[in-house]
CHARMM internal coordinates of N, CA and C (Angstrom, degrees):
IC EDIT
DIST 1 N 1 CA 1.4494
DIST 1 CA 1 C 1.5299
ANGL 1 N 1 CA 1 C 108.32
DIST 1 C 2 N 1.3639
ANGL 1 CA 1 C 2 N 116.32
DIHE 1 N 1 CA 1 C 2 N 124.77
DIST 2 N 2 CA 1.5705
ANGL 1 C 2 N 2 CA 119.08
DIHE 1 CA 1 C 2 N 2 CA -178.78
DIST 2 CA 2 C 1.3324
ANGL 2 N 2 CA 2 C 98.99
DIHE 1 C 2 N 2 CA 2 C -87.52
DIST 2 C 3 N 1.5558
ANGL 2 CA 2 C 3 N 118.94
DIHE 2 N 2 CA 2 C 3 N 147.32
DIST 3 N 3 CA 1.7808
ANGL 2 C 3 N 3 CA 131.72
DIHE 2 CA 2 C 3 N 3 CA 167.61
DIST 3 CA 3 C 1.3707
ANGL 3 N 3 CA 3 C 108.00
DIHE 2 C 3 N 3 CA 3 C -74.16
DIST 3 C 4 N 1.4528
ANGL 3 CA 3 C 4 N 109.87
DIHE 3 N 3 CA 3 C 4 N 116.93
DIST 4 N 4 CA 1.3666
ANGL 3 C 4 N 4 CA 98.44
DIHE 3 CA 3 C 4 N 4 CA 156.91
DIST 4 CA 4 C 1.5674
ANGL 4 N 4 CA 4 C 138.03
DIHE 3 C 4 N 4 CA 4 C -74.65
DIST 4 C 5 N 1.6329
ANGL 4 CA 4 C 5 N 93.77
DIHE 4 N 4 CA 4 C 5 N 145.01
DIST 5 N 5 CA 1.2515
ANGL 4 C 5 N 5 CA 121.01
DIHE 4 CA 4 C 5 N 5 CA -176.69
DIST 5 CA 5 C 1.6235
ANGL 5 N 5 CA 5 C 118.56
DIHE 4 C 5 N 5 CA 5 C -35.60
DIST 5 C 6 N 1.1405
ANGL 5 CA 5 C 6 N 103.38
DIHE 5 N 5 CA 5 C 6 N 118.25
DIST 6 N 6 CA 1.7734
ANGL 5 C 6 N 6 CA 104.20
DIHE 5 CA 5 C 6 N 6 CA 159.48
DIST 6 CA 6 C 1.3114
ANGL 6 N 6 CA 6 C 138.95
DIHE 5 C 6 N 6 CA 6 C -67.03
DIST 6 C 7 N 1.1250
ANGL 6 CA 6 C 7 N 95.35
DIHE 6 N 6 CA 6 C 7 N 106.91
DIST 7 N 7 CA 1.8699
ANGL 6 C 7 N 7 CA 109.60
DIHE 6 CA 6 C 7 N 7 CA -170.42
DIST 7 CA 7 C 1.4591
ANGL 7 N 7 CA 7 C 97.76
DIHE 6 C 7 N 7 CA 7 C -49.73
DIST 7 C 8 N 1.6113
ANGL 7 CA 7 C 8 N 93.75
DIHE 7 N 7 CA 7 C 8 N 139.89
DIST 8 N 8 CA 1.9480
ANGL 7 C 8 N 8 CA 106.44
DIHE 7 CA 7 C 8 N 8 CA -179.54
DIST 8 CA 8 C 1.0398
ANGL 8 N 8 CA 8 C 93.73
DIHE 7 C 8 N 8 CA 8 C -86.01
DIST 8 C 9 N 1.5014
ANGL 8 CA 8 C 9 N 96.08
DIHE 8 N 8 CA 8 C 9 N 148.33
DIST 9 N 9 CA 1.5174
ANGL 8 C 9 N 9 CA 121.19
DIHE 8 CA 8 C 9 N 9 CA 170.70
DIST 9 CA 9 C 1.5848
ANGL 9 N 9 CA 9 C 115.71
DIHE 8 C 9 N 9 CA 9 C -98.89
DIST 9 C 10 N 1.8435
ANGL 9 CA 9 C 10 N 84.60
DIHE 9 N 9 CA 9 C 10 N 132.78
DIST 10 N 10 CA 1.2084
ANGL 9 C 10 N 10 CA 113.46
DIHE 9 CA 9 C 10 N 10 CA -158.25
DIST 10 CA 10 C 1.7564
ANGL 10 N 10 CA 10 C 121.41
DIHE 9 C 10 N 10 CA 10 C -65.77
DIST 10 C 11 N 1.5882
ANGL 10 CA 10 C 11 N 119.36
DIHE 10 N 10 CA 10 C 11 N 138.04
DIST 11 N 11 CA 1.0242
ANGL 10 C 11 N 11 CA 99.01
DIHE 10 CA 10 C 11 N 11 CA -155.88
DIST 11 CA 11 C 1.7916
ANGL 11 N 11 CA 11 C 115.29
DIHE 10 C 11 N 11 CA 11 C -87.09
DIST 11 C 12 N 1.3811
ANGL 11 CA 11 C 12 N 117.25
DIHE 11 N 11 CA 11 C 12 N 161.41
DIST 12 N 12 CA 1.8718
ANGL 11 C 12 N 12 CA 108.69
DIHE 11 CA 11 C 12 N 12 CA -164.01
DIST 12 CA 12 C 1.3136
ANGL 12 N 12 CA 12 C 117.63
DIHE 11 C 12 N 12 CA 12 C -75.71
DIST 12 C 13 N 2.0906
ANGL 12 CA 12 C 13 N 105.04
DIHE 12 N 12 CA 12 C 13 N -1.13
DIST 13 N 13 CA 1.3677
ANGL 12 C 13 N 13 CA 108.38
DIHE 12 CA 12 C 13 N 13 CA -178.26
DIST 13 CA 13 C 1.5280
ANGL 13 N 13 CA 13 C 109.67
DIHE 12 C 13 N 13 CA 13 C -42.06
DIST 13 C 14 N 1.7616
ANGL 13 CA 13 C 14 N 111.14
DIHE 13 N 13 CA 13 C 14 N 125.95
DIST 14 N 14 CA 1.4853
ANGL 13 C 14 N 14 CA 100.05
DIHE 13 CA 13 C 14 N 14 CA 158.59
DIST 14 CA 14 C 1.6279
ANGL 14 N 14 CA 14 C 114.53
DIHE 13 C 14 N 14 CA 14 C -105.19
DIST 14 C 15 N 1.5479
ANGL 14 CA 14 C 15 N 104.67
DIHE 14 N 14 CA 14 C 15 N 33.15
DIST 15 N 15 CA 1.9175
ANGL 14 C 15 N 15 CA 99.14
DIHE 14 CA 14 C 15 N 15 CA -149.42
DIST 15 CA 15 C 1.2566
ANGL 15 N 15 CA 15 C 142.36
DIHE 14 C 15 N 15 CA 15 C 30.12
DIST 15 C 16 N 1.2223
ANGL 15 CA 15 C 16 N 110.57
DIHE 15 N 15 CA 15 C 16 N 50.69
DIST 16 N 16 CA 1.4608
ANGL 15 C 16 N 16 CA 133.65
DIHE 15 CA 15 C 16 N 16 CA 174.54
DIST 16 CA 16 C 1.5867
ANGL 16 N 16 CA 16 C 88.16
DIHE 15 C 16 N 16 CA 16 C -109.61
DIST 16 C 17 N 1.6846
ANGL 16 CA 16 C 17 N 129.15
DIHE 16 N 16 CA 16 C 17 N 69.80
DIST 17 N 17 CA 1.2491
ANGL 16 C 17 N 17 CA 100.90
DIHE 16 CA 16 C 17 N 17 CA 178.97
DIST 17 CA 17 C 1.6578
ANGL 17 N 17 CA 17 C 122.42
DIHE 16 C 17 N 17 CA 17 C -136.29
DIST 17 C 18 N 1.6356
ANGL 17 CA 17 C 18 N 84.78
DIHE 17 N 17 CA 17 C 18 N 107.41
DIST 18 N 18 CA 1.4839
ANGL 17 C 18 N 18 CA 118.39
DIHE 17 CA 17 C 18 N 18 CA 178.98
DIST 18 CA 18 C 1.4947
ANGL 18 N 18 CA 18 C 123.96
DIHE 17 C 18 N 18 CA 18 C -132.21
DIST 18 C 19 N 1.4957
ANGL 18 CA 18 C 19 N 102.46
DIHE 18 N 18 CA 18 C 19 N 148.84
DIST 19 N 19 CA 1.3511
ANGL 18 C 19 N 19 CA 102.61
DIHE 18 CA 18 C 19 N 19 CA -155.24
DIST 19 CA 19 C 1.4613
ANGL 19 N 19 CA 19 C 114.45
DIHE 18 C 19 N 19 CA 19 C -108.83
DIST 19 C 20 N 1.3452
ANGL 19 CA 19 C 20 N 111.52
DIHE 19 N 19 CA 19 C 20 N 133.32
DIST 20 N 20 CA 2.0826
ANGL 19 C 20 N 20 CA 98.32
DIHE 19 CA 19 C 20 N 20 CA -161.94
DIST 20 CA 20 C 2.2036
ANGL 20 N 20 CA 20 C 93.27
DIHE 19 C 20 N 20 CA 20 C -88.21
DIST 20 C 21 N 1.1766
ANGL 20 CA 20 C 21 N 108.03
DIHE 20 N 20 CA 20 C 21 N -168.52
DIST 21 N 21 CA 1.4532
ANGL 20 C 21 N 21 CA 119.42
DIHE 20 CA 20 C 21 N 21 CA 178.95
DIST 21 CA 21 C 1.4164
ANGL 21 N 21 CA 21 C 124.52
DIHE 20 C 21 N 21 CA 21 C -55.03
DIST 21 C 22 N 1.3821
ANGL 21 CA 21 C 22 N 103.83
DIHE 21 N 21 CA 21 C 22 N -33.55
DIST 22 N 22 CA 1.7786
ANGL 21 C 22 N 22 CA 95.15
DIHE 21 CA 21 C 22 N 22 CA 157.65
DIST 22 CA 22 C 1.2082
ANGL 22 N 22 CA 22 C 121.22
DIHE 21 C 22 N 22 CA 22 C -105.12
DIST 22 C 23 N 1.6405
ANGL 22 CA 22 C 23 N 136.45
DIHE 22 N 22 CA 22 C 23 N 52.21
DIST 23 N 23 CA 1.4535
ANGL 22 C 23 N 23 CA 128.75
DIHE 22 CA 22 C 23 N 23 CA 173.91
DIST 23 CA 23 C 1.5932
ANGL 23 N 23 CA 23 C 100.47
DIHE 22 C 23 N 23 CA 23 C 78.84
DIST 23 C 24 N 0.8915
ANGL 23 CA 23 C 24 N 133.36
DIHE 23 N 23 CA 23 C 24 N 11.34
DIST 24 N 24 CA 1.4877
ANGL 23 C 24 N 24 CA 107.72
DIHE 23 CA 23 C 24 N 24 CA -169.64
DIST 24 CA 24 C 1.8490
ANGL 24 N 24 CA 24 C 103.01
DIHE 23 C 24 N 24 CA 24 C -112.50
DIST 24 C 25 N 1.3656
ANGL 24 CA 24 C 25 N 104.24
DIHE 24 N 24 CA 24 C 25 N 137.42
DIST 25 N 25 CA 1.2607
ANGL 24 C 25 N 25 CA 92.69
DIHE 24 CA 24 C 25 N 25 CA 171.04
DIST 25 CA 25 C 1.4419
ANGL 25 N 25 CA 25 C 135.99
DIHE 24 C 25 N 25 CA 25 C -79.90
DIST 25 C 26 N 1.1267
ANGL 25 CA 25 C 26 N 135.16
DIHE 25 N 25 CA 25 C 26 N 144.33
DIST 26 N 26 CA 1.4401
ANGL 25 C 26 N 26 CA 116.81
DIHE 25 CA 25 C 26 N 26 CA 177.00
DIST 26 CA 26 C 1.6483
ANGL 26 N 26 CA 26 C 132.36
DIHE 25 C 26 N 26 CA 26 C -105.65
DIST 26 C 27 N 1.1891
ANGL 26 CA 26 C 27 N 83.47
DIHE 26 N 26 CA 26 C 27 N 20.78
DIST 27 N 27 CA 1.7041
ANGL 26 C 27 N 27 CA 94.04
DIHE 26 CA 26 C 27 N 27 CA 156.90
DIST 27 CA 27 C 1.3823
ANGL 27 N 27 CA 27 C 119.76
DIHE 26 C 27 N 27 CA 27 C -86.91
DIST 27 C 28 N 1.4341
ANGL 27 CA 27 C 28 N 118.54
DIHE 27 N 27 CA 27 C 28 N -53.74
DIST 28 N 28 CA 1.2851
ANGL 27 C 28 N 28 CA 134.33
DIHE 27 CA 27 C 28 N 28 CA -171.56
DIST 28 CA 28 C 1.4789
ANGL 28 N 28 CA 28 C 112.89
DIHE 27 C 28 N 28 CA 28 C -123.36
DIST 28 C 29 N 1.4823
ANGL 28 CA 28 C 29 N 125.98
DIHE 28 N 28 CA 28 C 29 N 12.13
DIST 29 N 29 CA 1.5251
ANGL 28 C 29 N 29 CA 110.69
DIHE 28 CA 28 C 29 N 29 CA 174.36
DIST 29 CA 29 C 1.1412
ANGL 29 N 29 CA 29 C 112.51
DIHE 28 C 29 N 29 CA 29 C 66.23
DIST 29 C 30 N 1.2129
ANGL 29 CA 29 C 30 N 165.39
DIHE 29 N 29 CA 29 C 30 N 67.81
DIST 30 N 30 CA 1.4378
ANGL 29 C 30 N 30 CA 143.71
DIHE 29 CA 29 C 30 N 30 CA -165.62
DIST 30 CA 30 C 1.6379
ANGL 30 N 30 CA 30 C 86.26
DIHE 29 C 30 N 30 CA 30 C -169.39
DIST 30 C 31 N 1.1740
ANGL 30 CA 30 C 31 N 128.24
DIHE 30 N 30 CA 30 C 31 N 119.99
DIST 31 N 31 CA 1.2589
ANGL 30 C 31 N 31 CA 137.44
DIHE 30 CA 30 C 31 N 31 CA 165.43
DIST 31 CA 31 C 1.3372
ANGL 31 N 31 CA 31 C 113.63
DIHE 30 C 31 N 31 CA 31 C -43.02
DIST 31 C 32 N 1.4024
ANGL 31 CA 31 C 32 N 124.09
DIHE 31 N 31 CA 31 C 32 N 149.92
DIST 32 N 32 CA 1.7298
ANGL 31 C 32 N 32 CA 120.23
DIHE 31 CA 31 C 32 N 32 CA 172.07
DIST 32 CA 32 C 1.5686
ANGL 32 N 32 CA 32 C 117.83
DIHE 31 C 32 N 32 CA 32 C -61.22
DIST 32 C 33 N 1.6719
ANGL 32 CA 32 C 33 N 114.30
DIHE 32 N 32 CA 32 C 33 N -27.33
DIST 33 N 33 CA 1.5400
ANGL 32 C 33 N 33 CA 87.35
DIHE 32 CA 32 C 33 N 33 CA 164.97
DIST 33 CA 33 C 1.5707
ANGL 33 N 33 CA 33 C 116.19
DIHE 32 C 33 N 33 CA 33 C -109.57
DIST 33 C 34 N 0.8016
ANGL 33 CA 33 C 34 N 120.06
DIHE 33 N 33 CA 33 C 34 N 7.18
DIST 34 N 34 CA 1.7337
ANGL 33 C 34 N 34 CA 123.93
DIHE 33 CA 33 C 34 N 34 CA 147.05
DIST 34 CA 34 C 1.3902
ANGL 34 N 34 CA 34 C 109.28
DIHE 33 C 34 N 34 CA 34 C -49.84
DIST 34 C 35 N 1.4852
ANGL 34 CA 34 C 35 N 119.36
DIHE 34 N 34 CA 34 C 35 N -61.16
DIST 35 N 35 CA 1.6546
ANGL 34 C 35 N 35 CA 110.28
DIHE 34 CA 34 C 35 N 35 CA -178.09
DIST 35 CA 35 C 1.5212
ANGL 35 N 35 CA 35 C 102.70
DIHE 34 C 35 N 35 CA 35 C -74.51
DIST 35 C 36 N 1.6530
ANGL 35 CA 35 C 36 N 149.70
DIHE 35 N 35 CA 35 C 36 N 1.70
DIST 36 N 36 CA 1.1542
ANGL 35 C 36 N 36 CA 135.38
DIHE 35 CA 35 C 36 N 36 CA -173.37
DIST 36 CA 36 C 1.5888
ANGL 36 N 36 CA 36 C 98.96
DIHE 35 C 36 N 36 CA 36 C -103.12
DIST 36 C 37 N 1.5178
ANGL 36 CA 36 C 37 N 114.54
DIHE 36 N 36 CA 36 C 37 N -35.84
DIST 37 N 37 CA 1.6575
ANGL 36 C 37 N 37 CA 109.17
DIHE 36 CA 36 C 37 N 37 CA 164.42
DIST 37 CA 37 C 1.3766
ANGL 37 N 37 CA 37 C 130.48
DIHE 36 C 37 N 37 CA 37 C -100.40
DIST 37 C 38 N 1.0404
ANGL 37 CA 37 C 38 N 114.67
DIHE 37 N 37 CA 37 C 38 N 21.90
DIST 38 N 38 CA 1.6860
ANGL 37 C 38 N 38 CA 129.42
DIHE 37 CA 37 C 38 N 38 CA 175.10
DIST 38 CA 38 C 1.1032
ANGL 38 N 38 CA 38 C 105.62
DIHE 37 C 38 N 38 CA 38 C -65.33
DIST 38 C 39 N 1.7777
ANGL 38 CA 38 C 39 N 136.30
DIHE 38 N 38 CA 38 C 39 N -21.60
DIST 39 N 39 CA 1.7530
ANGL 38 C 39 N 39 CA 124.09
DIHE 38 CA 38 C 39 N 39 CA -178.03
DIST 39 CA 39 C 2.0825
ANGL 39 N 39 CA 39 C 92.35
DIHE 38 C 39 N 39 CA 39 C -101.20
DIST 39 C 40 N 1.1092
ANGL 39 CA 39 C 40 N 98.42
DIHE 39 N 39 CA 39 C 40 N 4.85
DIST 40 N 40 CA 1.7700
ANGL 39 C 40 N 40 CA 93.48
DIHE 39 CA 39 C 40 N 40 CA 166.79
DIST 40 CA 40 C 1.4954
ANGL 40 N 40 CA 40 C 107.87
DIHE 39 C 40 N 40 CA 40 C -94.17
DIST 40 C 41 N 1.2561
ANGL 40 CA 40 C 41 N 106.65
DIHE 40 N 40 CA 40 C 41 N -17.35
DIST 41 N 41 CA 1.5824
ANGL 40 C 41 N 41 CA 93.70
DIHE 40 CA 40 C 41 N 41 CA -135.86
DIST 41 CA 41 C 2.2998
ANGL 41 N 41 CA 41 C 95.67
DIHE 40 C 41 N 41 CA 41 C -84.12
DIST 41 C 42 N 1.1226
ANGL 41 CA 41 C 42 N 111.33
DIHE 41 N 41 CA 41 C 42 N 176.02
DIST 42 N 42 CA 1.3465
ANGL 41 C 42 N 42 CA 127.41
DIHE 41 CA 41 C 42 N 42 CA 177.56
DIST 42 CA 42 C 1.4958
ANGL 42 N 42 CA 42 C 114.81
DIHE 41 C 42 N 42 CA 42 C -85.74
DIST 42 C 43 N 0.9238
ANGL 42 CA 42 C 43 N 161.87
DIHE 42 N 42 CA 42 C 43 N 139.42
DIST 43 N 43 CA 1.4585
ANGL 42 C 43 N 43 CA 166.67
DIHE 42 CA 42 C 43 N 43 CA -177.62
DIST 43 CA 43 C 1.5105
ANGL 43 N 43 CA 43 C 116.73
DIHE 42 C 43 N 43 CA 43 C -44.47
DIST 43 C 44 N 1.6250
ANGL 43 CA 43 C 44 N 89.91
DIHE 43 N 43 CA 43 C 44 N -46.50
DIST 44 N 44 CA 1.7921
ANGL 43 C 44 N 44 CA 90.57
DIHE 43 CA 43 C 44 N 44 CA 167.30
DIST 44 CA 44 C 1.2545
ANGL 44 N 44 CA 44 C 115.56
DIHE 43 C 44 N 44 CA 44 C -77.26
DIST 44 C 45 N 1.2294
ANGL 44 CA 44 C 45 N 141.19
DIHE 44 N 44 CA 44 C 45 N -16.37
DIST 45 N 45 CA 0.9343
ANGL 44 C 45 N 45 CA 124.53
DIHE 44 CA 44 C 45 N 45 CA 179.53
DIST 45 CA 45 C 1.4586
ANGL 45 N 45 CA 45 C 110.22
DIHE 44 C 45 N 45 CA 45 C -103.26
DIST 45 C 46 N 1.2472
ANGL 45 CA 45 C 46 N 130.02
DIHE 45 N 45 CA 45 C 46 N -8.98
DIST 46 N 46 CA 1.4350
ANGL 45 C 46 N 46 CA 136.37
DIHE 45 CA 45 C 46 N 46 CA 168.21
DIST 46 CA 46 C 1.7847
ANGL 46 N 46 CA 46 C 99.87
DIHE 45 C 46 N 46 CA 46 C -63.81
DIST 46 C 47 N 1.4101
ANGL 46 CA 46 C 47 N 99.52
DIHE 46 N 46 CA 46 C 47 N -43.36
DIST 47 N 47 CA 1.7709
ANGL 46 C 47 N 47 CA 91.30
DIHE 46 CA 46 C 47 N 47 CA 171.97
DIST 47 CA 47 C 1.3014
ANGL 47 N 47 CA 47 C 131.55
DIHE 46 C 47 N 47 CA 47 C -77.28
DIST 47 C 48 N 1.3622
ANGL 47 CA 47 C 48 N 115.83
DIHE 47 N 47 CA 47 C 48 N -12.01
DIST 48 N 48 CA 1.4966
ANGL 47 C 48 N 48 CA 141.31
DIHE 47 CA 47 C 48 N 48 CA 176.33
DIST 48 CA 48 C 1.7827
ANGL 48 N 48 CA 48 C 94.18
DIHE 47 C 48 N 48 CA 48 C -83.14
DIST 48 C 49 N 1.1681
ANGL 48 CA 48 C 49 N 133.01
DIHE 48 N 48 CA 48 C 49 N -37.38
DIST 49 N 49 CA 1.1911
ANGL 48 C 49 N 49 CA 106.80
DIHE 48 CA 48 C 49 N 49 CA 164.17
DIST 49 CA 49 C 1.5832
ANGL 49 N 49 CA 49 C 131.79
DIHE 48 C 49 N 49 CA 49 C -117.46
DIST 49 C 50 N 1.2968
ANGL 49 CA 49 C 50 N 116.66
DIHE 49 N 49 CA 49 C 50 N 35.85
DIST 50 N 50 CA 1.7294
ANGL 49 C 50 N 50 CA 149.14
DIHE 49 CA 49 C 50 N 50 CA 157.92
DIST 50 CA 50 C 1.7238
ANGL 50 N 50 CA 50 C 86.64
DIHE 49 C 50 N 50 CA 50 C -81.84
DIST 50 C 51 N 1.2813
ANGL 50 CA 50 C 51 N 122.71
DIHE 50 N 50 CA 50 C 51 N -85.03
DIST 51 N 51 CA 1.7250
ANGL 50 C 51 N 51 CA 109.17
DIHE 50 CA 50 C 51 N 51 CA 178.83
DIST 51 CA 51 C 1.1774
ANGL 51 N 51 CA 51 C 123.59
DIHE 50 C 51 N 51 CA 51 C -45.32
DIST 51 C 52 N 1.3175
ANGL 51 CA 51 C 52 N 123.68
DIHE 51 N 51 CA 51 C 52 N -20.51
DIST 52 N 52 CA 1.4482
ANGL 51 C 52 N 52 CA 99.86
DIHE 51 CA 51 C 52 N 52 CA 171.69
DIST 52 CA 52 C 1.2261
ANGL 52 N 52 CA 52 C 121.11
DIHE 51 C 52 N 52 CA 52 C -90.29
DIST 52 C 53 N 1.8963
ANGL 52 CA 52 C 53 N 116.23
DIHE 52 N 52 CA 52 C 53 N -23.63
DIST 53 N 53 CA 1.3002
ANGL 52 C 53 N 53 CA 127.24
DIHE 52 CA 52 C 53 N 53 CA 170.35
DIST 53 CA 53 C 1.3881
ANGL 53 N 53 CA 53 C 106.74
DIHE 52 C 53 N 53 CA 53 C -48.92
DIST 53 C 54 N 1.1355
ANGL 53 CA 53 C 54 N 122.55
DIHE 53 N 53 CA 53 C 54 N -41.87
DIST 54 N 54 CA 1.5462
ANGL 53 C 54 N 54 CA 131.55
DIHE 53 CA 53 C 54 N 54 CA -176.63
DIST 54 CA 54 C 1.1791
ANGL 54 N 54 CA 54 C 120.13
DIHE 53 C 54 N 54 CA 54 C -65.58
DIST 54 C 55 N 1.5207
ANGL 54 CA 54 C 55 N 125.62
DIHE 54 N 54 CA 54 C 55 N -56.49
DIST 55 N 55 CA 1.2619
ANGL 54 C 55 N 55 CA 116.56
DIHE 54 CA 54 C 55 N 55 CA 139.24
DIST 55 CA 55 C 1.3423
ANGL 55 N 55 CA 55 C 146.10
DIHE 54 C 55 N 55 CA 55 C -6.57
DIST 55 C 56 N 1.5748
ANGL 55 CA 55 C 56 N 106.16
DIHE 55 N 55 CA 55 C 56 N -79.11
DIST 56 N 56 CA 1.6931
ANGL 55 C 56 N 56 CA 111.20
DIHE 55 CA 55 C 56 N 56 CA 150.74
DIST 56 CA 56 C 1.1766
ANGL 56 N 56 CA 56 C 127.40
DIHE 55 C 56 N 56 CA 56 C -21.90
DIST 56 C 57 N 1.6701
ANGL 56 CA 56 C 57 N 117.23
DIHE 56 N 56 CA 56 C 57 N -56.74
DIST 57 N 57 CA 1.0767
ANGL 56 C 57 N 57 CA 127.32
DIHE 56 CA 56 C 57 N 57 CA -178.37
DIST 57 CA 57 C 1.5316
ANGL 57 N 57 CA 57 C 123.64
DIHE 56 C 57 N 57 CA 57 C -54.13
DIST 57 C 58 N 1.7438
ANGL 57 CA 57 C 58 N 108.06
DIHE 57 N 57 CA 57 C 58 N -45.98
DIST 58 N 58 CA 1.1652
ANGL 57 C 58 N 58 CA 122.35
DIHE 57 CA 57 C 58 N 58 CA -162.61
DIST 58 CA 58 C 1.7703
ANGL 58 N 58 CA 58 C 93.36
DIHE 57 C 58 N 58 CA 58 C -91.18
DIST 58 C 59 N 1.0917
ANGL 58 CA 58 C 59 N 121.55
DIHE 58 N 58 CA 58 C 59 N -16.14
DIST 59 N 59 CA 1.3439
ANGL 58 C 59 N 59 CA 116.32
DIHE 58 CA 58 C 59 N 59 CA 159.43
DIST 59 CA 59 C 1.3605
ANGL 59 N 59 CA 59 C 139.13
DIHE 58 C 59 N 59 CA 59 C -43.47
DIST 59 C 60 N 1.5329
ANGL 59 CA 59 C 60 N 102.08
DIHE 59 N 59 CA 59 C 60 N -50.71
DIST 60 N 60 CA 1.4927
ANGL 59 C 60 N 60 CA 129.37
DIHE 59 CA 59 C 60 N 60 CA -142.89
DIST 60 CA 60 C 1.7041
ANGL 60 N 60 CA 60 C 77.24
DIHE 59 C 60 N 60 CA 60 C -98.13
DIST 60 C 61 N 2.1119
ANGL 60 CA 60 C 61 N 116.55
DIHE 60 N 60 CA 60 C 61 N -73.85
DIST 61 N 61 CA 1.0752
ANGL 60 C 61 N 61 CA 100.87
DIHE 60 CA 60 C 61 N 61 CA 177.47
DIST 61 CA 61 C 1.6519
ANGL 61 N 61 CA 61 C 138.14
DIHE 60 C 61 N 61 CA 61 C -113.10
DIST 61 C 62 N 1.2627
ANGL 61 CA 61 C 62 N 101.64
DIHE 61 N 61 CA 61 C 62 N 50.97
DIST 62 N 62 CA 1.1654
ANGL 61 C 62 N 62 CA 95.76
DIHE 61 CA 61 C 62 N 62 CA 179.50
DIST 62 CA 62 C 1.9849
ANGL 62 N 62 CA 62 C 109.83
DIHE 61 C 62 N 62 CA 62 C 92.61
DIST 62 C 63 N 1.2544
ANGL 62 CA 62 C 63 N 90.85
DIHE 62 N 62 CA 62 C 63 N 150.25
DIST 63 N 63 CA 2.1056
ANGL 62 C 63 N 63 CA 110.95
DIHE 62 CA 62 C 63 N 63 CA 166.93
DIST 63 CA 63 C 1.8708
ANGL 63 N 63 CA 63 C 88.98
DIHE 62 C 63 N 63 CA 63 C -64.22
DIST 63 C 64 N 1.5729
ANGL 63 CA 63 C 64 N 113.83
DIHE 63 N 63 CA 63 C 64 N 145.85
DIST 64 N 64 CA 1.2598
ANGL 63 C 64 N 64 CA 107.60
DIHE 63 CA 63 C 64 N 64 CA -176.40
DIST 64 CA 64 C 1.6255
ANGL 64 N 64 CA 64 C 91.86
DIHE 63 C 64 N 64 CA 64 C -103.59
DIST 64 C 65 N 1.2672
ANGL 64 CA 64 C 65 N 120.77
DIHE 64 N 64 CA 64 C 65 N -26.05
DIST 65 N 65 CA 1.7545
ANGL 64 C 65 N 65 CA 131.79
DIHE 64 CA 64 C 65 N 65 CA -177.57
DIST 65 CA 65 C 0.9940
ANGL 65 N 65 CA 65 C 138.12
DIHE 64 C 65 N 65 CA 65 C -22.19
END
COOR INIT
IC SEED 1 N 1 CA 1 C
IC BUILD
C-alpha cells in the first residue's frame, strides 16, 4: 500500500504584489527571495515561512483579534 501524498501548501500570494524598502512584500509579507524559492521549497518549510510572513504582518500592524 503506497502513503498518500501531501497536498502542497498553498501559496499566501494575494496579488497585491509590491515590494516596500526592505524587500518585503506588502500583500503577503513574504520576503523577495521567499517568493522567488517558494516553487522549490518543501511544505515544512513553505509553513515555516507563512509564520513568519505573519509575523511581519502582525508586526507592522498589530494582532487583528
Amino acid at each position: 500500500m503506497s502513503e498518500a501524498k501531501e497536498k502542497p501548501v498553498a501559496s499566501p500570494c494575494v496579488s497585491v504584489c509590491a515590494l516596500d524598502d526592505e524587500d518585503i512584500c506588502t500583500g503577503c509579507y513574504r520576503s523577495l527571495n521567499e517568493i522567488g524559492d517558494w516553487s522549490g521549497m518543501d511544505n515544512a518549510r513553505k509553513r515555516e515561512v507563512i509564520i513568519l510572513a505573519n509575523q511581519r504582518c502582525r508586526s507592522r500592524y498589530g494582532d487583528f483579534g
